[in-house]
Biotite code that builds the C-alpha atoms (Angstrom):
import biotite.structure as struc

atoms = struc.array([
    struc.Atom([45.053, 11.403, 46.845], chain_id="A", res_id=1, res_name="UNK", atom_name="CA", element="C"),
    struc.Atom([42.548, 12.349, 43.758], chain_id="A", res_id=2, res_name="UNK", atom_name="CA", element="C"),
    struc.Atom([41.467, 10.054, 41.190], chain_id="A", res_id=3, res_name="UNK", atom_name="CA", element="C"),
    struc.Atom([40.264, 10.517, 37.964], chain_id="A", res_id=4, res_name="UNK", atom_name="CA", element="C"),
    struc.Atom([38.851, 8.624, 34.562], chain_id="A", res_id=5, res_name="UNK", atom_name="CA", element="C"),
    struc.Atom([41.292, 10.706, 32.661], chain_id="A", res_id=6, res_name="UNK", atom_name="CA", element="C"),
    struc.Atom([43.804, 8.029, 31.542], chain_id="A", res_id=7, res_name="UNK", atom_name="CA", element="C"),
    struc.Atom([41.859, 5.292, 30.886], chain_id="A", res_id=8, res_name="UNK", atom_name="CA", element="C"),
    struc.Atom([41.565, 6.154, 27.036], chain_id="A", res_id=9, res_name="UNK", atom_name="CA", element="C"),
    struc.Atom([44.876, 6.223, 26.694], chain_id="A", res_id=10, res_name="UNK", atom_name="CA", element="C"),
    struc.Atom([45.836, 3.166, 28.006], chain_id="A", res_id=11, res_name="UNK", atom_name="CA", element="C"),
    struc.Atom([43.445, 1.475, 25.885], chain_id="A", res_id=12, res_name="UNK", atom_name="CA", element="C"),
    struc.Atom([41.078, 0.535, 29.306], chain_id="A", res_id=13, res_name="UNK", atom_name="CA", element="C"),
    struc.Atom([37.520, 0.966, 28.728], chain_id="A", res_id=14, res_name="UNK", atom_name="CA", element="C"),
    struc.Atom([36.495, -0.611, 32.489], chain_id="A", res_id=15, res_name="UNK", atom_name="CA", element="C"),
    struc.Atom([34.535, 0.922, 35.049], chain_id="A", res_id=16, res_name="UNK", atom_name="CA", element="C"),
    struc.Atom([35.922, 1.056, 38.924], chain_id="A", res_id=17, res_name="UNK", atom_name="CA", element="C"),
    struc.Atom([39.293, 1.884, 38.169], chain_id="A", res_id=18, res_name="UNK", atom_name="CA", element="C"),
    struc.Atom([40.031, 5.428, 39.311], chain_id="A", res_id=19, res_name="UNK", atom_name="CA", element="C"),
    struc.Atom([43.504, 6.793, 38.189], chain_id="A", res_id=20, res_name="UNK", atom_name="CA", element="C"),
    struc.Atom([45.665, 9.363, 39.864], chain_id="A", res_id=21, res_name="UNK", atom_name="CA", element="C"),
    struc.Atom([45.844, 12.526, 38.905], chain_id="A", res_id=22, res_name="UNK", atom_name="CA", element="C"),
    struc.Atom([49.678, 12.570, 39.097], chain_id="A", res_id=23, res_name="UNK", atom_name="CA", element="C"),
    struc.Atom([51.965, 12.385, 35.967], chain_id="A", res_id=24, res_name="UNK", atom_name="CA", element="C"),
    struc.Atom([53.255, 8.855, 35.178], chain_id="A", res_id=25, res_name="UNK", atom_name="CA", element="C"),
    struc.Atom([56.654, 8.277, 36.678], chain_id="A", res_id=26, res_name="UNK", atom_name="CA", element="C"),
    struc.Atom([59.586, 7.448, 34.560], chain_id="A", res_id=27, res_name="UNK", atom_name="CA", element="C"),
    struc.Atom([61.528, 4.803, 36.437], chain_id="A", res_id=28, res_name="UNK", atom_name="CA", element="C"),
    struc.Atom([64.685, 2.597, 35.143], chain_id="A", res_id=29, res_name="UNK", atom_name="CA", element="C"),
    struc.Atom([62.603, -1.355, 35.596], chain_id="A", res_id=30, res_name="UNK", atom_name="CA", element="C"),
    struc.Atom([64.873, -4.288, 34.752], chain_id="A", res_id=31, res_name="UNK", atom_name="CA", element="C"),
    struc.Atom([67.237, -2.208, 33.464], chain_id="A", res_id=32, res_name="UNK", atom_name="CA", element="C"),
    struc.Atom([64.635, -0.057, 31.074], chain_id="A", res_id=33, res_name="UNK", atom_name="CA", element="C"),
    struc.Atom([63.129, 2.726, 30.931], chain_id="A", res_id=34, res_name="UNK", atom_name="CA", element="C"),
    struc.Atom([59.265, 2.493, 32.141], chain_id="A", res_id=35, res_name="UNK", atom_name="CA", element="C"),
    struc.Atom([56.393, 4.195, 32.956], chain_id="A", res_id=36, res_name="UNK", atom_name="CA", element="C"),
    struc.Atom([54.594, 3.773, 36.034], chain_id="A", res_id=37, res_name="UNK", atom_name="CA", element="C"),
    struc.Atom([50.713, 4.957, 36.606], chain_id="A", res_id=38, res_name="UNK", atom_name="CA", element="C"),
    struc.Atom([48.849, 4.277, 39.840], chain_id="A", res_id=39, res_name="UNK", atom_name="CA", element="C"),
    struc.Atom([44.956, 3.547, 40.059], chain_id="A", res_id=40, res_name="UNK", atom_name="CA", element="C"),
    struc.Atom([43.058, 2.231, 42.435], chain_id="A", res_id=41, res_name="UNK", atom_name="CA", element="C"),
    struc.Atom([39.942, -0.401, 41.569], chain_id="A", res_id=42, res_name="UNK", atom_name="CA", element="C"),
    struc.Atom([37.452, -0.292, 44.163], chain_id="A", res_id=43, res_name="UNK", atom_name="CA", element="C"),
    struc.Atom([33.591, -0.524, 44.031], chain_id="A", res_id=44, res_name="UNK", atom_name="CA", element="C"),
    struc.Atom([31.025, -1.867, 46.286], chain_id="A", res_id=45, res_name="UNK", atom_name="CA", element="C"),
    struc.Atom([30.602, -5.295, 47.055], chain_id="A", res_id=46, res_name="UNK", atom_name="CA", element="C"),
    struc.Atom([26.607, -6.666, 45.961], chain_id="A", res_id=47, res_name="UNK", atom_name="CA", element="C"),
    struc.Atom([27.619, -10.085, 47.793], chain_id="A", res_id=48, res_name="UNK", atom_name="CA", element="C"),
    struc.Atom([29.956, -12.337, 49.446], chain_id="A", res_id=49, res_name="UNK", atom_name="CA", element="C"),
    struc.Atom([32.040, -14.269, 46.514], chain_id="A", res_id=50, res_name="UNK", atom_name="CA", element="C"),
    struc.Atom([32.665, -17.230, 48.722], chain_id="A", res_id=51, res_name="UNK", atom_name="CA", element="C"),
    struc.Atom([29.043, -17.689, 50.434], chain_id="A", res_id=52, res_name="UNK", atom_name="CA", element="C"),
    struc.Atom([27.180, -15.443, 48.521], chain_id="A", res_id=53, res_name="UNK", atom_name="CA", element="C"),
    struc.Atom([24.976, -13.666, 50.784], chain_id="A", res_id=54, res_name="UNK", atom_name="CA", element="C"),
    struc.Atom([23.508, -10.278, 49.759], chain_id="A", res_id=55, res_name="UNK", atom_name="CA", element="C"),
    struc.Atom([25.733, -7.407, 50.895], chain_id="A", res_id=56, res_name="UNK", atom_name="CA", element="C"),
    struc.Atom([22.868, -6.309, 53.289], chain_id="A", res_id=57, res_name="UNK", atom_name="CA", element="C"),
    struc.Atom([23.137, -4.457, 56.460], chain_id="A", res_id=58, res_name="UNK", atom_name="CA", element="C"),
    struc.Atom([27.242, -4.063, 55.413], chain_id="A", res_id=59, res_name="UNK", atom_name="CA", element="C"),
    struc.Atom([27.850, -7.790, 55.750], chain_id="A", res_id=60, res_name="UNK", atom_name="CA", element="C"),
    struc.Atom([30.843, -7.139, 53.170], chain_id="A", res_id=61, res_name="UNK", atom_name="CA", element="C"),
    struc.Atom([33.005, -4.775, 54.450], chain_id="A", res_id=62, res_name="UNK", atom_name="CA", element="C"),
    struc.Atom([36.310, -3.048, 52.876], chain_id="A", res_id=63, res_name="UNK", atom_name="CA", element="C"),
    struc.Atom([39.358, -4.594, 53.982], chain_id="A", res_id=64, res_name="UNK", atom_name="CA", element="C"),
    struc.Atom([42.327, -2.415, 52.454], chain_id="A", res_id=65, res_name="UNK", atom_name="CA", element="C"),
    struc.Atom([43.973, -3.017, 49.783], chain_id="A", res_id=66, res_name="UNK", atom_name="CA", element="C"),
    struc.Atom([46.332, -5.409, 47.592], chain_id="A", res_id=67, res_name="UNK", atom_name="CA", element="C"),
    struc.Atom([48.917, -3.761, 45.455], chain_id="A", res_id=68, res_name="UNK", atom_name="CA", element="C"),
    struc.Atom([49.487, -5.311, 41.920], chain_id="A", res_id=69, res_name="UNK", atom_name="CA", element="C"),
    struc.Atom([51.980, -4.827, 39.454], chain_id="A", res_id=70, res_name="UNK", atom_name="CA", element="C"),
    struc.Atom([50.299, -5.364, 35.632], chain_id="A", res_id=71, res_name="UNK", atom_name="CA", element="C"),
    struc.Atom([52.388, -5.411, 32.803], chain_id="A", res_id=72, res_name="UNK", atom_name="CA", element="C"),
    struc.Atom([50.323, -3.335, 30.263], chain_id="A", res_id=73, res_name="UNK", atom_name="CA", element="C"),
    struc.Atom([52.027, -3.319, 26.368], chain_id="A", res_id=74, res_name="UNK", atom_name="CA", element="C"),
    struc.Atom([53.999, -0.699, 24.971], chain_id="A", res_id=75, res_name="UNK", atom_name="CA", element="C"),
    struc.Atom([53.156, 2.846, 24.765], chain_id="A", res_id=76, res_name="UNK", atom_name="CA", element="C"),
    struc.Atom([55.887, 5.231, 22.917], chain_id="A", res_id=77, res_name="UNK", atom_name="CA", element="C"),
    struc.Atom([58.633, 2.788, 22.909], chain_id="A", res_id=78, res_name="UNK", atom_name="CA", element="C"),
    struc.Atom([58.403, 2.170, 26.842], chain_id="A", res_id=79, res_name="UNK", atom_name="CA", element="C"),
    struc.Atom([56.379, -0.253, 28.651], chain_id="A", res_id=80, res_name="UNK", atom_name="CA", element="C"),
    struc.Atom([54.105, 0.836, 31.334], chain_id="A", res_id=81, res_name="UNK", atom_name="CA", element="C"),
    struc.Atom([53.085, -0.655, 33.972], chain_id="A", res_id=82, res_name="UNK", atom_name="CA", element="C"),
    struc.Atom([50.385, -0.434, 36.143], chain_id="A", res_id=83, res_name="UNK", atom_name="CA", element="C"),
    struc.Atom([50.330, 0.128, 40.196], chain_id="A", res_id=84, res_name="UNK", atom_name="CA", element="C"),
    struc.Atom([46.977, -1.497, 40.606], chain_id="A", res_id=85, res_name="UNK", atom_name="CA", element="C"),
    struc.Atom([45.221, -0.577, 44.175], chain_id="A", res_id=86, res_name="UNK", atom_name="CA", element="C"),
    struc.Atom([42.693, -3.817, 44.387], chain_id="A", res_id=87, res_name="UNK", atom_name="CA", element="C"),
    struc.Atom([40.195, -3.757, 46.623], chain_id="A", res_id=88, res_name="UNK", atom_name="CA", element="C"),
    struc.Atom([39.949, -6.356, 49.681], chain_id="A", res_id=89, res_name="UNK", atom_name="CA", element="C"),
    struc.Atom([36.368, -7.253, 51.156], chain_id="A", res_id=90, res_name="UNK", atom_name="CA", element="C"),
    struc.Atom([35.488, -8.941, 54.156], chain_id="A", res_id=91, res_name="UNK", atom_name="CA", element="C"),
    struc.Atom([32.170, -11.409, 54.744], chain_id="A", res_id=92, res_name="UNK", atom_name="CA", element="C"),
    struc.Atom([30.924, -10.833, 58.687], chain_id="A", res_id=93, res_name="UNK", atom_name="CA", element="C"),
    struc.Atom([28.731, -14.118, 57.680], chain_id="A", res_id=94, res_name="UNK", atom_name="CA", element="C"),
    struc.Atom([31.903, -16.453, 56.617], chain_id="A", res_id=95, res_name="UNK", atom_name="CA", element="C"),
    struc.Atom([34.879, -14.815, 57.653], chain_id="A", res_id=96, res_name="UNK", atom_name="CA", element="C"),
    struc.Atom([36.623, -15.344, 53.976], chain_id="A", res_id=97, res_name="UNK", atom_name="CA", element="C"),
    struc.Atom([37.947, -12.220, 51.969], chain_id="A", res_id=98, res_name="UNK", atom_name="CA", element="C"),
    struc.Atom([38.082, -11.688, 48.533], chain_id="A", res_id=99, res_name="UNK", atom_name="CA", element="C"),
    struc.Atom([39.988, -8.899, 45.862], chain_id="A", res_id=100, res_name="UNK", atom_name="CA", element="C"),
    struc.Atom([38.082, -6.787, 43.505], chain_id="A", res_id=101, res_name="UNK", atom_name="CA", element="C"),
    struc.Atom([37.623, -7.925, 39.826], chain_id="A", res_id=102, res_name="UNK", atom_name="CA", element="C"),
    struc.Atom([38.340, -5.993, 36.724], chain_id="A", res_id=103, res_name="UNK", atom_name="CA", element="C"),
    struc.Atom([37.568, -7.093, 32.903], chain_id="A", res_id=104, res_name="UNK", atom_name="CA", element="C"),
    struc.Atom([41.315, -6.141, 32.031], chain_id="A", res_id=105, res_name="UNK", atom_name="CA", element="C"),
    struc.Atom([43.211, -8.507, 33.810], chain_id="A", res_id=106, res_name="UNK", atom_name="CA", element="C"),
    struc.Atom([42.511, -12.028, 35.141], chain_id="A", res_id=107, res_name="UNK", atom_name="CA", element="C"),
    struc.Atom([42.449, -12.646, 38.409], chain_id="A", res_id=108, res_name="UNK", atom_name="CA", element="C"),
    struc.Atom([46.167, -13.598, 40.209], chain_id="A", res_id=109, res_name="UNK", atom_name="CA", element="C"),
    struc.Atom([47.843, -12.135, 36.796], chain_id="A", res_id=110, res_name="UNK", atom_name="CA", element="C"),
    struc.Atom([50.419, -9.586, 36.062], chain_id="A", res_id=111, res_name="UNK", atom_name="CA", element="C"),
    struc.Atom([49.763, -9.621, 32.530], chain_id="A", res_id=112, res_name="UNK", atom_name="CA", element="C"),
    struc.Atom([47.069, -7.347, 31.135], chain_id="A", res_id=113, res_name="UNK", atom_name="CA", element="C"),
    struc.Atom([44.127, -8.924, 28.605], chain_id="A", res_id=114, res_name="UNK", atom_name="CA", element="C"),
    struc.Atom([45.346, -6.973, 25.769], chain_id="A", res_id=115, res_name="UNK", atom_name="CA", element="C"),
    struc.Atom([49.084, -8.203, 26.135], chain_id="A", res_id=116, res_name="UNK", atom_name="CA", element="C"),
    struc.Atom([47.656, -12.175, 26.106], chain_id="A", res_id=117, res_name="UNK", atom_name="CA", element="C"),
    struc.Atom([45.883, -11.219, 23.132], chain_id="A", res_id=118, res_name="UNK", atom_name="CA", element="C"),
    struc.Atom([48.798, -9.695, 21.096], chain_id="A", res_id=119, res_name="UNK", atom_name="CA", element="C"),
    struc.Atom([50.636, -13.064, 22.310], chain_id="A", res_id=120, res_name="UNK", atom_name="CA", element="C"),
    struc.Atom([47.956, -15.225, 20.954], chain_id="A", res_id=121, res_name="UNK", atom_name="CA", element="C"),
    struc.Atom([47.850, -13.619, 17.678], chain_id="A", res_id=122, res_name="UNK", atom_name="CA", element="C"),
    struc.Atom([51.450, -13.164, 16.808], chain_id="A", res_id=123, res_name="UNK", atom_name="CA", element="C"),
    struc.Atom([51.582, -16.794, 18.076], chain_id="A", res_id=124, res_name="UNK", atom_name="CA", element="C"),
    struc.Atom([49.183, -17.797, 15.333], chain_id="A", res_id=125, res_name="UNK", atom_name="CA", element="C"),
    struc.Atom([51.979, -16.660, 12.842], chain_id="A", res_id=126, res_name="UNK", atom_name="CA", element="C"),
    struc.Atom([54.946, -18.983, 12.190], chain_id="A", res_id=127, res_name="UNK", atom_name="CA", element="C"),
    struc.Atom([57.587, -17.434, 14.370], chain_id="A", res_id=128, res_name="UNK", atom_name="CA", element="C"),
    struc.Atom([59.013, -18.752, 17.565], chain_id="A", res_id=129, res_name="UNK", atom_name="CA", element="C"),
    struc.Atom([58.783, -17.844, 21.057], chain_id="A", res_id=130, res_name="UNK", atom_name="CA", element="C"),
    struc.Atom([61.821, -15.634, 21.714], chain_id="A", res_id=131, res_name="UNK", atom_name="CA", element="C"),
    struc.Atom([60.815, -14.008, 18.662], chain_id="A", res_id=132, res_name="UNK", atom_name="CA", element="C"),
    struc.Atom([57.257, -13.393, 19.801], chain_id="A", res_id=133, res_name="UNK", atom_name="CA", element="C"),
    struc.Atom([58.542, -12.154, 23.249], chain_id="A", res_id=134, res_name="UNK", atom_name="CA", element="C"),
    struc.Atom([61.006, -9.537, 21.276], chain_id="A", res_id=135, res_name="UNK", atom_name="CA", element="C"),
    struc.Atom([58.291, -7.988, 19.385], chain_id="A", res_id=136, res_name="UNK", atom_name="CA", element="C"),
    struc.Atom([55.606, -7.208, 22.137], chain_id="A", res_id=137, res_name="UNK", atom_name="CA", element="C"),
    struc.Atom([57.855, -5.033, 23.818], chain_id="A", res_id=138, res_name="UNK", atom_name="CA", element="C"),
    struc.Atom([60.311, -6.437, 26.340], chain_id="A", res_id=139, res_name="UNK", atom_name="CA", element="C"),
    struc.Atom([58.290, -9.365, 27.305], chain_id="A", res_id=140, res_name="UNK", atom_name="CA", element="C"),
    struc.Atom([60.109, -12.496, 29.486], chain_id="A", res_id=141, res_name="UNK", atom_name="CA", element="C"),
    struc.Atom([60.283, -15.838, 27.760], chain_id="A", res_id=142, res_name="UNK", atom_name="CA", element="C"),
    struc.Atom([58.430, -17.306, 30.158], chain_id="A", res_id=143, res_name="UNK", atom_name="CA", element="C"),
    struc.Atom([55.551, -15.116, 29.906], chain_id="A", res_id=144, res_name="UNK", atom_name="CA", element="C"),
    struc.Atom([55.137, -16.255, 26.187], chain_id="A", res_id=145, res_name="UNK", atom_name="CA", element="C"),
    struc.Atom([54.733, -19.808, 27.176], chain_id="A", res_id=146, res_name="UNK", atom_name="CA", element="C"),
])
């Protein structure tokens, strides 16, 4: 399947490694609203081992497929999109650990792009409550707010 740069503008991503496909964005009914779905993959090559640390020499971290992750992304024309995230897995011949790919856009273990914590932090600045905060930024769970 192609990728392409092409929709990283318009989700507001300015991050390298993140390859989107050249496919339209699916509208799909998510928790009972309408969303839009885009696929990408982030993959790049490993410089060295996360857990040990050693030099990616002689391929000492490999590719080791890939994890799928589902980030929740803002709103964009009154439905929220989410992103099908392709990480990248690596493998260390030296320690036997593996590790995922890291992008600038969303922390680590998170479903819940940058950009959305940052609209949560300021509208949480403002005296409002929670549920009210979780209303505005587009369709957002309680809990996420906390």
């Amino acid at each position: 399947m192609p990728y392409t740069y092409n929709k990283t503008n318009y989700l507001g991503l300015k991050v390298d490694n993140i390859y989107f496909s050249n496919e339209l964005p699916q509208e799909i009914y998510y928790k009972c609203i309408k969303t839009l779905f885009y696929k990408a993959v982030l993959t790049y090559d490993a410089i060295a081992c996360e857990c040990c640390g050693i030099k990616n020499e002689n391929n000492t971290v490999i590719k080791n497929g890939k994890r799928h992750t589902l980030i929740y992304m803002g709103e964009i024309i009154y439905k929220p999109p989410y992103l099908e995230l392709n990480k990248q897995r690596f493998y260390c011949k030296a320690c036997g650990e593996t590790f995922t790919a890291k992008s600038s856009f969303v922390q680590p273990k998170s479903s819940i792009s940058n950009l959305v914590k940052l609209a949560i932090a300021e509208k949480a600045t403002e005296a409002r409550s929670e549920k009210a905060i979780a209303r505005d930024l587009f369709h957002l769970q309680l809990f996420i707010v906390k």
